[in-house]
C-alpha positions as CSV (number, residue, x, y, z in Angstrom):
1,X,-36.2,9.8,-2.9
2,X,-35.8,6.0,-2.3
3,X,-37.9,4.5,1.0
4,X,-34.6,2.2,1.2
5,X,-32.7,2.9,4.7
6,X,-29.4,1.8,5.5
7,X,-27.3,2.1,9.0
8,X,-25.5,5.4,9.6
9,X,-23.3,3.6,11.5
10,X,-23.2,5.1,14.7
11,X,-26.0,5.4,17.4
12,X,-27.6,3.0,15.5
13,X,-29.0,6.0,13.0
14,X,-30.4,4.4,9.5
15,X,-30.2,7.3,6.4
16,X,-32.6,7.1,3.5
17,X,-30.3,6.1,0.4
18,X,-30.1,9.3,-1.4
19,X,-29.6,11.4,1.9
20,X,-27.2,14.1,2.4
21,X,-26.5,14.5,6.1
22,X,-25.0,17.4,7.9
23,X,-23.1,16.2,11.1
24,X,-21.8,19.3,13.2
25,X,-19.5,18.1,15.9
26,X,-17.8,19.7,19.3
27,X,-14.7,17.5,19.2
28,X,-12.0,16.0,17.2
29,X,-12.1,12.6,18.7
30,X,-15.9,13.0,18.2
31,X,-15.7,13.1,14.9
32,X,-12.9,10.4,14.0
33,X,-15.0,8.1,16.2
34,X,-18.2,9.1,13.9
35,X,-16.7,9.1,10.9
36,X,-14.4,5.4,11.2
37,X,-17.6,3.9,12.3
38,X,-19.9,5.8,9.2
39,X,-17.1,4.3,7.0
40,X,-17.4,1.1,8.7
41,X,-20.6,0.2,8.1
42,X,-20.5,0.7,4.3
43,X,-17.9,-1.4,4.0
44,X,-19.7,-4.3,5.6
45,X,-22.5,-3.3,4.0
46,X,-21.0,-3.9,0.5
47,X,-20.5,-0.3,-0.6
48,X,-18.0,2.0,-2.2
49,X,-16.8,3.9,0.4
50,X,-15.0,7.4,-0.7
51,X,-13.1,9.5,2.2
52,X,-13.1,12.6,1.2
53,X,-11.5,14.5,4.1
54,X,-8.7,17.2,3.0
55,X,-7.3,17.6,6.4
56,X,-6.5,13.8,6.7
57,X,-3.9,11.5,5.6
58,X,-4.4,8.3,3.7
59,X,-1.8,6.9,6.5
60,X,-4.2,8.1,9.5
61,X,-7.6,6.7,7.5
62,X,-5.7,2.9,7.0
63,X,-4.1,3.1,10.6
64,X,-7.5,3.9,11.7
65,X,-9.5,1.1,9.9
66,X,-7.0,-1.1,10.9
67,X,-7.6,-0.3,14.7
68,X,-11.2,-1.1,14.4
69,X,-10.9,-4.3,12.6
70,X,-11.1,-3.0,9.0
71,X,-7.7,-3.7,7.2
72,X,-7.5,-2.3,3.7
73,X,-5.2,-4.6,2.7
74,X,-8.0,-7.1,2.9
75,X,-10.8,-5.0,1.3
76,X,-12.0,-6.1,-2.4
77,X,-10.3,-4.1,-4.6
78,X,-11.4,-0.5,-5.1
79,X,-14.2,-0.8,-1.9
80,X,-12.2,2.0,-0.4
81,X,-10.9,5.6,-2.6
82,X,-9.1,7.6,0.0
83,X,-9.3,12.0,-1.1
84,X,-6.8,13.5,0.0
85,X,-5.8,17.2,-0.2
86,X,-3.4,16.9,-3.2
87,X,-6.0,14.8,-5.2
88,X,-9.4,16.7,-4.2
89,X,-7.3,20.6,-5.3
90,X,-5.6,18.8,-7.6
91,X,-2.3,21.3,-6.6
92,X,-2.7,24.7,-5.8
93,X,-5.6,25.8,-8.0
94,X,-6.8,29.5,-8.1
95,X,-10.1,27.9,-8.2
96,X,-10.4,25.0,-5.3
97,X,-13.9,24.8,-5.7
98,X,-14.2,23.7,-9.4
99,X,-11.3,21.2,-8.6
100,X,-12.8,19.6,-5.5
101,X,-16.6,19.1,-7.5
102,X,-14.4,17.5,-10.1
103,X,-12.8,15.3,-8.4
104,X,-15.6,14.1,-6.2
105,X,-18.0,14.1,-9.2
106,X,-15.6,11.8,-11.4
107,X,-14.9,9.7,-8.4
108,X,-18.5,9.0,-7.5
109,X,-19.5,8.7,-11.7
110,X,-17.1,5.7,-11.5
111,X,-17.9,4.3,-8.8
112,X,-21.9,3.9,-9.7
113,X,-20.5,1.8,-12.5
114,X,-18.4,-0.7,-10.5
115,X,-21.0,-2.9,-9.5
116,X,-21.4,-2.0,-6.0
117,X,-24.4,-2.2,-3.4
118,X,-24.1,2.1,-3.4
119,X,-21.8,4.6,-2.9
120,X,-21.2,6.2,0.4
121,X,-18.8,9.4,1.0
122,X,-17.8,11.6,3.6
123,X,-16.3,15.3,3.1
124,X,-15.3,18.4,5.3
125,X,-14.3,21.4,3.7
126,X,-14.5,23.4,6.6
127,X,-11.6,25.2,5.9
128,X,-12.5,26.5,3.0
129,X,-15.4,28.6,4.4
130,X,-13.1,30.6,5.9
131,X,-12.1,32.1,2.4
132,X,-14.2,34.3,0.9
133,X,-13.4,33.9,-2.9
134,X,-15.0,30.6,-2.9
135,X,-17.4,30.8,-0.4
136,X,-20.8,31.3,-3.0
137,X,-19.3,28.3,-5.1
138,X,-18.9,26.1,-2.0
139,X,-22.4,27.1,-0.5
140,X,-23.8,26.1,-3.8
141,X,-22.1,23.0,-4.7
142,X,-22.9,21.9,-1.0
143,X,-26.9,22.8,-2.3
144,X,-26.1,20.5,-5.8
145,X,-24.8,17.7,-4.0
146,X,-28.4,16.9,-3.7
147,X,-29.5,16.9,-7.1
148,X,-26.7,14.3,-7.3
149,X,-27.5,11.9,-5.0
150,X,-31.4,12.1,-5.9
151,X,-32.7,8.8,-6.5
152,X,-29.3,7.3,-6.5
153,X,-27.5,4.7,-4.1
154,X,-25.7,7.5,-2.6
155,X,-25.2,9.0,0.9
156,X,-23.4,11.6,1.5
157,X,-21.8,12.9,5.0
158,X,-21.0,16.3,5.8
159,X,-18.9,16.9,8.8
160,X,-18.6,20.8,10.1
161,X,-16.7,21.9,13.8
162,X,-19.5,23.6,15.7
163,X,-16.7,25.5,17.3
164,X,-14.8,26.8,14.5
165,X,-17.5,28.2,12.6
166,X,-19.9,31.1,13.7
167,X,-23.5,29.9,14.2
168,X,-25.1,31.6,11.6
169,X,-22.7,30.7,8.4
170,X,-23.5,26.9,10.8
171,X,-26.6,27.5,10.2
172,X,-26.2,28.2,6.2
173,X,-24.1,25.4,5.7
174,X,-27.0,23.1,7.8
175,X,-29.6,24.5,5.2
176,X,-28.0,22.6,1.9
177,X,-29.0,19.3,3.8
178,X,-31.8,17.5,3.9
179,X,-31.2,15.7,7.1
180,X,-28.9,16.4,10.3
181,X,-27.3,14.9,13.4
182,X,-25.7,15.5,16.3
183,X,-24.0,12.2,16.3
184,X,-27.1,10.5,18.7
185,X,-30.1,11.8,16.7
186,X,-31.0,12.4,13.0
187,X,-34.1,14.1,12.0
188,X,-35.3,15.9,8.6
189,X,-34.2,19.5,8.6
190,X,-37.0,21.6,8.7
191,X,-34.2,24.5,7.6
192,X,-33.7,22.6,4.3
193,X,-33.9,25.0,1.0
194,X,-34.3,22.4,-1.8
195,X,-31.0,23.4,-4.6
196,X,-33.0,25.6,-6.6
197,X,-34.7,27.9,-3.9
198,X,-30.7,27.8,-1.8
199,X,-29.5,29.5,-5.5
200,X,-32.3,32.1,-5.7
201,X,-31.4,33.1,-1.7
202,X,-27.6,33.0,-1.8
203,X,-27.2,36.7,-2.6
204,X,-29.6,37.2,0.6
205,X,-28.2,34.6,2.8
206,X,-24.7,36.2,2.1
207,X,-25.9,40.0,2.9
208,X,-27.2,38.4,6.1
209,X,-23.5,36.6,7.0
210,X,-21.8,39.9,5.9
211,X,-24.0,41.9,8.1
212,X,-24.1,39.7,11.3
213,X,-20.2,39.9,10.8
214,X,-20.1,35.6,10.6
215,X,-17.5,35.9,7.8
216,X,-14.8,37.2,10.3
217,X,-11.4,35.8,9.3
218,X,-9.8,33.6,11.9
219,X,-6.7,34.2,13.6
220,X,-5.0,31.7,11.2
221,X,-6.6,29.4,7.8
222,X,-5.4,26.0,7.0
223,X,-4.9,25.5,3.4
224,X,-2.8,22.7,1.6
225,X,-0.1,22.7,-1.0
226,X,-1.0,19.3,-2.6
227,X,-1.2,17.1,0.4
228,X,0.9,19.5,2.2
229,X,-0.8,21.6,5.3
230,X,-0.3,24.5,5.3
231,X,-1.6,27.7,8.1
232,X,-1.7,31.1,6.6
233,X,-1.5,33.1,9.7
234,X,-3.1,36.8,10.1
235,X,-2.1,40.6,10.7
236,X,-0.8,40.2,14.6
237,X,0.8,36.7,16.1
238,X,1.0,37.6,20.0
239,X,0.4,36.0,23.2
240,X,-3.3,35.4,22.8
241,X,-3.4,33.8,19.4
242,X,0.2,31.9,19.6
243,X,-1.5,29.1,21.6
244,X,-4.0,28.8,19.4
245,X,-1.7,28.6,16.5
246,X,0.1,25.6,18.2
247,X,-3.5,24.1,18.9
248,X,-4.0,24.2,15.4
249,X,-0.6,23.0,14.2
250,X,-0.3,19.9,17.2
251,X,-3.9,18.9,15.3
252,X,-2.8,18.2,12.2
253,X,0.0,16.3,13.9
254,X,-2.4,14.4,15.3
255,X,-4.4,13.4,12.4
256,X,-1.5,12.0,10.9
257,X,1.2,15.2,9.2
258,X,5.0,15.3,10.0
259,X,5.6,18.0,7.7
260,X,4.1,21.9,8.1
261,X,4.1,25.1,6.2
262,X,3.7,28.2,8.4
263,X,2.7,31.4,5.6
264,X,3.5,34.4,7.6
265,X,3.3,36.7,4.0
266,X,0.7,38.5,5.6
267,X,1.8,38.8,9.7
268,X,3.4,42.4,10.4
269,X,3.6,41.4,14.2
270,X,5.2,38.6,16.0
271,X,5.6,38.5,19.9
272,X,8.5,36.1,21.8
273,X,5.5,34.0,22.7
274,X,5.1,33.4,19.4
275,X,8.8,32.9,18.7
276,X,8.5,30.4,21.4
277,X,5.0,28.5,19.8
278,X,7.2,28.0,17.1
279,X,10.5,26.3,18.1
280,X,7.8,23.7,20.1
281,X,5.7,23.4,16.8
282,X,9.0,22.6,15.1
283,X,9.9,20.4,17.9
284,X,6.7,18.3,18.1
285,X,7.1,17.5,14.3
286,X,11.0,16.3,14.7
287,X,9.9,14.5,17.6
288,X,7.6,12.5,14.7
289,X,10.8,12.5,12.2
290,X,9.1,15.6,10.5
291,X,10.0,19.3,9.8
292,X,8.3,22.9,9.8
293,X,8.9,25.2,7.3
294,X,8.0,29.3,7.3
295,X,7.1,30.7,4.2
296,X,7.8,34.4,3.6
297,X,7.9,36.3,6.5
298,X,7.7,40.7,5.8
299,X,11.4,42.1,6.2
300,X,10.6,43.0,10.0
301,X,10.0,39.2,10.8
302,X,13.0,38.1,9.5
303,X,15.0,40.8,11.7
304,X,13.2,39.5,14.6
305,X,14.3,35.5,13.3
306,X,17.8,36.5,13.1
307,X,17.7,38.3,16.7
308,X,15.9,35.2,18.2
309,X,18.3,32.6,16.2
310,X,14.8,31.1,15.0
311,X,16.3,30.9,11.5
312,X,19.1,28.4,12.6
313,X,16.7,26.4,13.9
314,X,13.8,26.4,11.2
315,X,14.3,26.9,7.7
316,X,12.8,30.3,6.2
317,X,12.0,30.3,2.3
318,X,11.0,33.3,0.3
319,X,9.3,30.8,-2.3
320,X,5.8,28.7,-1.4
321,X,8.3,25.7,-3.6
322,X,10.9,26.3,-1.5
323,X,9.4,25.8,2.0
324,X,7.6,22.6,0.4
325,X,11.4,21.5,-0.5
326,X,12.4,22.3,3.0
327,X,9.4,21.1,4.9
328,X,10.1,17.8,3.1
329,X,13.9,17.2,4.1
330,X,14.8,18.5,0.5
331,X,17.2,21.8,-0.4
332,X,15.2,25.0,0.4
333,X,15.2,28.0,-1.9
């Protein structure tokens, strides 16, 4: 690994070119504060600088730079590659994993070639540890990343919510990196299993998650059709989890969506409160010239929509197309 550090950009951290840091965080303004400044840096410091965050829009990353005296606009061309959801899945693959290691691998191959003082990226894909399918393929292209940045001008930041994941698959995710932070400190991380000794332990390490019960589904998953957001809600929506639902869905307003996709194909119960979380969700987005869109709802949800008037006031769409079409202003199917 090269003996060459560079500034973090925050706390006035330096990272070893070649490092892969994990950077678990307790809040969202935490994190956008970390992560603006981590892009920051590398673009005064002459790098390529790839934003690789699902959740946010190319809108929110520009509007952000902007604020802290970094106007795209001005940048050399090419100095900044903004990932988002549509271009990291590439669609809706059955296979997100493959698609994202593609994209960030071509990405990065192109960007070694452009001249630049190194490459610097940052990634979340918090959401997809959440889904089970590709969790083994995530753990272990977390594990390869450092294979890939080995001896190369290349630092990679990891960002994980230390209050959405349990501590243990935390802890799991913490182990693919060589170094972490809390957003003051970085240190080496004596947890760190080099690629080759993570891929001989990943059956163990995921009997261990299974069996301390750290793979729980959430109340509710956000997933994207292309660049659209979309929360794929559980079994039960009642007065406990609707708040938390309209948490979730005034975040990704936040970080810069107007448009939403609620999948209730898999929710047998909804309460009034939930009802209620809703007709505000739906309200918040209008209120930012946006729309939310419900996709399938089971035969006894859409009684309950017709009894509540909910479907006058949001549109309900038996096709995953059709509530993009809607969410978007266009005809719904």
């Amino acid at each position: 690994m090269s003996t060459e550090w560079i500034p973090l950009g925050f706390a006035g951290l330096k990272v070893p070119i070649g490092g892969h840091v994990a950077y678990a965080f307790e809040s969202e303004g935490e994190r956008q504060d970390r992560l603006f400044a981590y892009i920051c840096a590398g673009l005064q410091n002459q790098e390529k600088c790839i934003a690789a965050i699902p959740e946010f829009t190319a809108d929110f990353w520009e509007a952000g730079l902007r604020f802290r005296g970094a106007d795209p606009d001005s940048l050399p061309e090419g100095q900044l590659e903004i990932l988002t959801a549509g271009r990291l899945f590439q669609g809706t693959p059955t296979e997100p994993v493959p698609a994202l290691v593609d994209a960030l691998t071509k990405s990065i191959d192109a960007s070694l070639g452009e001249g630049w003082r190194g490459v610097r990226v940052c990634t979340s894909f918090t959401h997809l540890y959440h889904y089970r399918p590709a969790l083994a393929d995530l753990l272990r292209a977390e594990s390869n990343v450092n294979n890939l940045v080995r001896e190369q001008p290349i630092i990679f930041l990891c960002t994980f919510a230390a209050n959405r994941l349990h501590p243990r698959l935390l802890e799991t995710c913490r182990r693919c990196h060589p170094y972490i932070t809390d957003g003051t400190t970085l240190s080496p991380n004596g947890g760190y299993l080099e690629p080759w000794q993570f891929a001989d332990k990943l059956p163990e390490i995921l009997r261990e998650l299974e069996g301390a019960r750290a793979l729980a589904p959430p109340f509710a998953v956000l997933d994207f059709c292309g660049d659209m957001p979309v929360i794929r809600t559980g079994d039960e929506l009642d007065i406990c989890t609707a708040p938390r639902l309209e948490e979730l869905a005034h975040w990704i307003a936040g970080i810069g969506h107007r448009e939403l996709i609620v999948d209730l194909s898999e929710t047998s119960f909804m309460d009034a409160a939930s009802i209620s979380a809703l007709v505000r969700i739906a309200m918040a987005l209008e209120g930012k010239g946006g729309r939310l869109a419900i996709y399938d709802p089971l035969e006894p949800l859409r009684r309950v929509f017709q009894l509540s008037r909910l479907h006058e006031r949001v549109s309900i769409n038996r096709r995953l197309d059709g509530a993009l079409r809607a969410a978007l202003g266009e005809d719904s199917a």
